[in-house]
Every structure is written in C-alpha cells, then in structure tokens.
C-alpha positions in Angstrom: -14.6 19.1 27.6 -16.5 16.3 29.3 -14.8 13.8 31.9 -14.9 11.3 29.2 -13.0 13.5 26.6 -10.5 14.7 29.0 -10.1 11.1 30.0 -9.4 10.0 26.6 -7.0 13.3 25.6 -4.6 12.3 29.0 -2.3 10.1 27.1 -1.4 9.0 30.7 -4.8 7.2 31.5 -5.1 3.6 30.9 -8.1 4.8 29.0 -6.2 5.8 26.5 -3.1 3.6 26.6 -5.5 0.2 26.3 -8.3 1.3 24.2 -9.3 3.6 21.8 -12.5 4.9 19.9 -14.2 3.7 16.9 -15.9 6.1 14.5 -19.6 5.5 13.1 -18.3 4.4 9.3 -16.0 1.4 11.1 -19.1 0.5 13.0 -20.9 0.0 10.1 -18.7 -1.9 8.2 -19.2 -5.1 11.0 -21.4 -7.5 10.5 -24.6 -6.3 11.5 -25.5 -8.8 14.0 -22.5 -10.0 15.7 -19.7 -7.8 16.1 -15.9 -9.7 15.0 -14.7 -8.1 18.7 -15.5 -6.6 22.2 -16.8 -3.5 22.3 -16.9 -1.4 25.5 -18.5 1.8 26.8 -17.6 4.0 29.1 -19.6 4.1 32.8 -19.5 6.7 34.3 -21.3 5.5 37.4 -18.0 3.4 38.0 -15.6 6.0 36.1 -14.5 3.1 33.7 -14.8 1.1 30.3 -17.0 -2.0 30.9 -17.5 -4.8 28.7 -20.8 -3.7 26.3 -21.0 -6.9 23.7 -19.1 -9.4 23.6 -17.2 -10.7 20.0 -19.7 -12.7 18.3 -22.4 -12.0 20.1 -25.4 -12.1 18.8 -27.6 -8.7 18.9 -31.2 -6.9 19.3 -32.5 -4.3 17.0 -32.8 -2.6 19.7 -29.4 -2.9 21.1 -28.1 -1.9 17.4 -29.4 1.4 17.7 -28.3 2.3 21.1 -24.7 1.1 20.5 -25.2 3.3 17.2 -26.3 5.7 19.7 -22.9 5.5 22.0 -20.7 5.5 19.0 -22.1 8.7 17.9 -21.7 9.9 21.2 -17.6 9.2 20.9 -18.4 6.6 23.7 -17.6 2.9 21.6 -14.2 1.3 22.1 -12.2 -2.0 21.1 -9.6 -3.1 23.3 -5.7 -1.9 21.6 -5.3 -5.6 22.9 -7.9 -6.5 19.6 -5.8 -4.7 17.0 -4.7 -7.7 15.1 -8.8 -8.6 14.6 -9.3 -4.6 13.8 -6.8 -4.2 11.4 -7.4 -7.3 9.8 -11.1 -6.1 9.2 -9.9 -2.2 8.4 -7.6 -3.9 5.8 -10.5 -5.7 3.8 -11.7 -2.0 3.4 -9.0 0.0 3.2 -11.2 3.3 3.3 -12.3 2.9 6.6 -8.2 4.3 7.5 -9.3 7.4 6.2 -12.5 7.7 8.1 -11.1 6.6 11.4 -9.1 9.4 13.0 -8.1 7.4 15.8 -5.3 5.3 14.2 -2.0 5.8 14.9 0.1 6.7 11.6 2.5 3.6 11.9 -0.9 1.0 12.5 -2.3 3.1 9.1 1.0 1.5 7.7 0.4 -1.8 8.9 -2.9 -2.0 8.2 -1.8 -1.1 4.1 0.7 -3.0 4.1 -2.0 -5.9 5.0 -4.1 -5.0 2.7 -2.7 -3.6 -0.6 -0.9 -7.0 -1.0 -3.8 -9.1 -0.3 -5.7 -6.8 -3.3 -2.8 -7.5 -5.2 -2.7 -11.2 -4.5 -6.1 -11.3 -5.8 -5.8 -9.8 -8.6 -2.9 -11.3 -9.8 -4.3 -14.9 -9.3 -7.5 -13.8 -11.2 -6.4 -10.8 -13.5 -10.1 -10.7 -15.3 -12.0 -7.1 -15.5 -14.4 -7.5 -12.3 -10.9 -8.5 -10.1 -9.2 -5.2 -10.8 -12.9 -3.0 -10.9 -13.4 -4.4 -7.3 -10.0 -3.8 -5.8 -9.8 -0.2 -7.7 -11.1 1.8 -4.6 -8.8 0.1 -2.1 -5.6 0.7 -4.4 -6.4 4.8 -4.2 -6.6 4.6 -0.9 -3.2 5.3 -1.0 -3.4 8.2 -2.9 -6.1 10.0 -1.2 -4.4 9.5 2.4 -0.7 10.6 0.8 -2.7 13.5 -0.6 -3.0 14.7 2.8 0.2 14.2 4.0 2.8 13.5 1.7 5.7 13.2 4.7 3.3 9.7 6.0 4.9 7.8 2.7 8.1 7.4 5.3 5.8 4.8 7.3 5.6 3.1 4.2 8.6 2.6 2.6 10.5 1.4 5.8 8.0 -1.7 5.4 9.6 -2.3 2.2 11.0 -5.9 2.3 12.5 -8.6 0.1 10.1 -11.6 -0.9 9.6 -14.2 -3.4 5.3 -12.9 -3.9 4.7 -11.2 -6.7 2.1 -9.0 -5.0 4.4 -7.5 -1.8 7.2 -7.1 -4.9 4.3 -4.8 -6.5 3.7 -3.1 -3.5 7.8 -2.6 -2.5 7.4 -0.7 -6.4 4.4 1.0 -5.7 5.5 2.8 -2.3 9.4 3.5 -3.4 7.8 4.8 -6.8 5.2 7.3 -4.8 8.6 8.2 -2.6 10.4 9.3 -5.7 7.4 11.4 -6.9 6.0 12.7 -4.5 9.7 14.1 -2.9 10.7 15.8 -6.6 7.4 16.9 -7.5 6.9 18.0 -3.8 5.4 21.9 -4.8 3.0 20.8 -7.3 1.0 17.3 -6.2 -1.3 16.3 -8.6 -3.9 14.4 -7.3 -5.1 13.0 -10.6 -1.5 12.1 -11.8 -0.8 10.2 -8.6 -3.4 8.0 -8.2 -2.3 7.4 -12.3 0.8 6.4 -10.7 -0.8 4.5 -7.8 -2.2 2.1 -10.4 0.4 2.0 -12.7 3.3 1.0 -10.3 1.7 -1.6 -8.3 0.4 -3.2 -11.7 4.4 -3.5 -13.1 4.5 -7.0 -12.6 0.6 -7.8 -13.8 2.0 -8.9 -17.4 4.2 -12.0 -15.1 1.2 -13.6 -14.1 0.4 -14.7 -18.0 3.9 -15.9 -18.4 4.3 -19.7 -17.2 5.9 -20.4 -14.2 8.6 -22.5 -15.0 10.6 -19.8 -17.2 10.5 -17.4 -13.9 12.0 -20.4 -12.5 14.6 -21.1 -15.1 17.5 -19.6 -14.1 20.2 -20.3 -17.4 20.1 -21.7 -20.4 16.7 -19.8 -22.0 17.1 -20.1 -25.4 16.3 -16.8 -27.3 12.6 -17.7 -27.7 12.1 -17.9 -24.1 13.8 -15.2 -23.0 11.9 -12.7 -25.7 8.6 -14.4 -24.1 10.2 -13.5 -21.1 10.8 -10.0 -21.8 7.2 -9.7 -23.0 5.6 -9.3 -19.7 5.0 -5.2 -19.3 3.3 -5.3 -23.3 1.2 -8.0 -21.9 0.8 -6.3 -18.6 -0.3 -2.8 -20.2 -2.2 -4.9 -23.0 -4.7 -6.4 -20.2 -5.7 -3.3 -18.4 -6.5 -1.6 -21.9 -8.3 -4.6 -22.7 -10.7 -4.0 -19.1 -11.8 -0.7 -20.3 -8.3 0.9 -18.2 -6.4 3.6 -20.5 -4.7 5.9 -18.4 -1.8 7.6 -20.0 0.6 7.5 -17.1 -0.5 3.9 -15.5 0.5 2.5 -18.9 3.8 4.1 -19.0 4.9 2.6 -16.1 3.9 -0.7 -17.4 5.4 -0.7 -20.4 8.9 1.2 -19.3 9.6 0.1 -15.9 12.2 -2.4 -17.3 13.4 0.1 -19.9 16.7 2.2 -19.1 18.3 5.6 -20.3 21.0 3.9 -22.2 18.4 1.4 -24.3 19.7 -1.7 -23.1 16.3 -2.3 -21.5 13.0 -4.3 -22.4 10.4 -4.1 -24.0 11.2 -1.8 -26.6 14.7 -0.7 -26.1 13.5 3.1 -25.7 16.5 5.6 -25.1 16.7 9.0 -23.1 13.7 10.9 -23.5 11.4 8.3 -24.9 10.7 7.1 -21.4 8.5 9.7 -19.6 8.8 10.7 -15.9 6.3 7.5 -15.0 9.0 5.6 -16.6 11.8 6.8 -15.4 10.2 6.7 -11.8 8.8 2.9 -12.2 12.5 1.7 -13.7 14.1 3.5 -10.4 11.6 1.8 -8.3 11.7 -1.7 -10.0 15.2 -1.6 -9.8 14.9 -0.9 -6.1 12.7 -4.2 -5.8 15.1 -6.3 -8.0 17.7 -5.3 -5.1 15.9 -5.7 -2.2 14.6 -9.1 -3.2 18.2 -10.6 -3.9 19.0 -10.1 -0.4 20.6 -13.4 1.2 19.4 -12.9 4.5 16.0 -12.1 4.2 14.6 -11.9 7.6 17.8 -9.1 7.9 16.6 -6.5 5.8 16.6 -3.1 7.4 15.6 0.0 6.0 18.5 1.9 6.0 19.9 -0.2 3.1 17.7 2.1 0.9 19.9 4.4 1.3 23.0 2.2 0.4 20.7 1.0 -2.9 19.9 4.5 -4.0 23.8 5.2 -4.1 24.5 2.3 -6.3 21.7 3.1 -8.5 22.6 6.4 -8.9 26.2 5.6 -9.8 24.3 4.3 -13.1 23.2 7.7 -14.4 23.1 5.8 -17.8 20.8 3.7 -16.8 18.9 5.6 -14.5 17.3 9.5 -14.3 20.2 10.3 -11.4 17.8 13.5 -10.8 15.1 11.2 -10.1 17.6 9.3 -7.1 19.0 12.4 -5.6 16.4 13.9 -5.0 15.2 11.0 -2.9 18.3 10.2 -1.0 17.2 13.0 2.0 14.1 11.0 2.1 15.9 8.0 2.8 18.7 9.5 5.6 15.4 9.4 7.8 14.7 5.9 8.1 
C-alpha cells in the first residue's frame, strides 16, 4: 500500500475526513474545459492535498491529460466541503453513483432523491416520447444499484416525505413500492421485473398531468362528470406510455391498478381480488402510503418512523389492501 493509499484508508486523517477521490467516469462527465469545482492532488513533497485547478478555471490540453493522468492514478480529489456542487452534478447523471465507489450510502440517497424528482419534474411538465426516452436511463438507476444491495432501499424510504409536487409524490410511490417488493420477493430478485416496476410506480401519477388543474384543486361539489374525468387519470396514464412505443406488462399494471382495491370500491375499473396482479397490489399499497403521508398537517414534522404507524392502519384494511403484501414490510420499517 502506498503512503497515499494508507493515508486515504485511516479514516482518522483529515485526508480522509475533508476530501475524497473521484473516479475517471465522474471526471469525464465535467465540462471539458473548466471544471464546476476545485480539484486537488496529493504532494507528496509536502505530505498534503494542494489546490491543482481551481472551479472554473479555464484549462490546457495539456493539463487535461495529466489531471486525467492523476485521476487514474487514485490521486484527484474535491473538497467534502463541495458536495452540494458534486451532487448536484452526479444527480443530472444519475449513473455516475454507480461508477463512483467513493460515495457514502446515505449521499447515494441524497443525491437520488435530487435527481429522480427532477427527471420526474421534467417529464411530467412535458410528457411527449423524447421526455421519457431521455430520462429512461436515470430512472433504472435505481434498479441497478438496488440490484446490488437490496438492504440500501432503507436510505431511501426514510427520505420519504409529504409534498404538494407531483413528481416527489411519484418518487415517495416509487421507493415505498420497491420496499414492498423487494422485502416479500427477497429470495428471488428479478432484475427484469424490477426495473418493470421502477417505471411503472414512479409513472402512477403521469395520467394527472392531462387532467386540468383546477379539478385537483376542487375540493367538493364535483359533479359526476368531473369526478369520472377525475378518476380517469391511470387509463390516461398507461394510455400515453403505450402510445411512446412503452408496453411493459408490469409498468402498465401499476398504472392502471394503483387506485384499484381488493374489495372493488376502487378506480378505474373497479377490479376485485385477484384481477389486480402483484404490481397492483404493490402500487395500491404504496399510493396509499403517499395519500397518507401527504395529508400530514405539519409538514416540516414528518419523521420516518410514522411508516410504521401507516403500515398498521393500512393493514387493518385487509379488504382493501393485500395484508401479506404490508406485513411483510413492517420489519423493514421497525429499522428506521
């Protein structure tokens, strides 16, 4: 091990407390030129990180391909001091996080929880076919890092958190609905199916953003017309990603049967027992989840441990909900 490496393994050193290492594939994602932060090296003639460009700087050819050179060499740093520039960059791209084995688990969650709504928010302000083909790749992002450790989805659903955005709503759905799946289906992951479900539970609410604004804002009095448009939203939902092309089996179902429940006193089409499927069942658990989370008074209060206190009441409604489904999860939940 060279000074350098032991330097950066002693979790006691400044070295490693202040800064840490950027890998080769982040490097090349800044703009070529003029790097959007400091970057340091590490001198060993003075046995410390110095200053190597400066953010914005402009730079060589030349001096491109020796820093190039030092970041292959494990010797390019930012300052920890810079994460909220890193992640901000790391979360326009979200596969960078699983190329850069030097983030922390809970700044991996930050950084998706940056940037899975913001590809949301996109979207949903421009659902057209090139919108949804260009924030594809960052959506399984998620997939592909759970994939390798299921357990991380923790990080993720203590972020969870009530709001009026219809894009960190889809995201509260998207990470309880990957918590319900991936904890009863634990012993046999499929990788194919969940990044299906990736898809389909973050799009639940894409049918909304075609219904006009002033119904979600109508709080009484729809007349029957309105509140069967209303009611419309995951057939128009499901009906625009088949319409781009976008047919996967399970995505659709949890469009079209996240607002569905056991009993058939849901929407859209008032399916009972086992017509809704498992991506159903585990979208209506999930939605329901987000309906409670966002009706919280207090707001700024939420804390994570009232998951726990949700998936009891939910599961008190075995008509409504797969109870299975909610059990299995409530473990899960006792470690937030």
């Amino acid at each position: 091990m060279s000074h350098l490496e032991s330097k950066i393994a002693d979790k006691n050193t400044p070295l490693s407390e202040e800064f840490y290492q950027i890998s080769p594939p982040v490097l090349d994602s800044f703009p070529k030129y003029r790097p959007p932060l400091n970057l340091y090296f590490f001198n060993e003639k003075v046995n410390d990180l110095q200053l190597y460009v400066r953010a914005g700087e402009r730079i060589s050819k030349e001096k491109q391909k020796e820093m190039s050179n030092l970041c292959k060499q494990g010797n390019l740093f930012v300052a920890r001091s810079d994460y909220p520039i890193y992640s901000k960059h790391i979360s326009k791209q979200l596969d960078l996080i699983l190329l850069d084995t030097h983030l922390m688990e809970h700044e991996i969650a930050e950084i998706l929880w940056m940037g899975i709504p913001d590809n949301l928010n996109t979207f949903f302000v421009q659902p057209v076919k090139l919108v949804f083909k260009n924030i594809l790749p960052n959506l399984l992002v998620v997939s592909e890092y759970l994939k390798r450790d299921p357990y991380k989805i923790l990080g993720l659903i203590k972020r969870v958190r009530p709001s009026d955005k219809l894009s960190i709503q889809s995201t509260n759905v998207l990470f309880i609905g990957i918590a319900i799946y991936l904890k009863n289906f634990e012993d046999e992951i499929n990788p194919k199916y969940l990044q299906s479900l990736v898809i389909g539970l973050s799009m639940v609410y894409l049918g909304k953003t075609k219904i006009p604004e002033y119904l979600w804002n109508k709080k009484s009095n729809l007349s029957p017309e309105e509140e069967k448009q209303l009611r419309q939203y995951p057939i128009i939902g499901a009906s625009l990603l088949e319409r781009f092309g976008y047919r996967e089996k399970v995505s659709l179902e949890c469009i079209l049967e996240h607002a569905e429940k056991l009993d058939g006193s849901g929407f859209p089409r008032k399916l009972k027992g086992n017509e809704i499927g498992i991506p159903g069942r585990i979208a209506s658990i999930a939605s329901a989840f987000n309906e409670i989370i966002c009706k919280q008074e207090k707001k700024e209060s939420f804390e994570p441990k009232l998951l726990k206190k949700i998936a009891h009441l939910l599961s008190n409604h075995p008509e409504k909900f797969d109870r299975n489904l909610i059990t299995t999860i409530q473990p899960l939940l006792l470690k937030l």
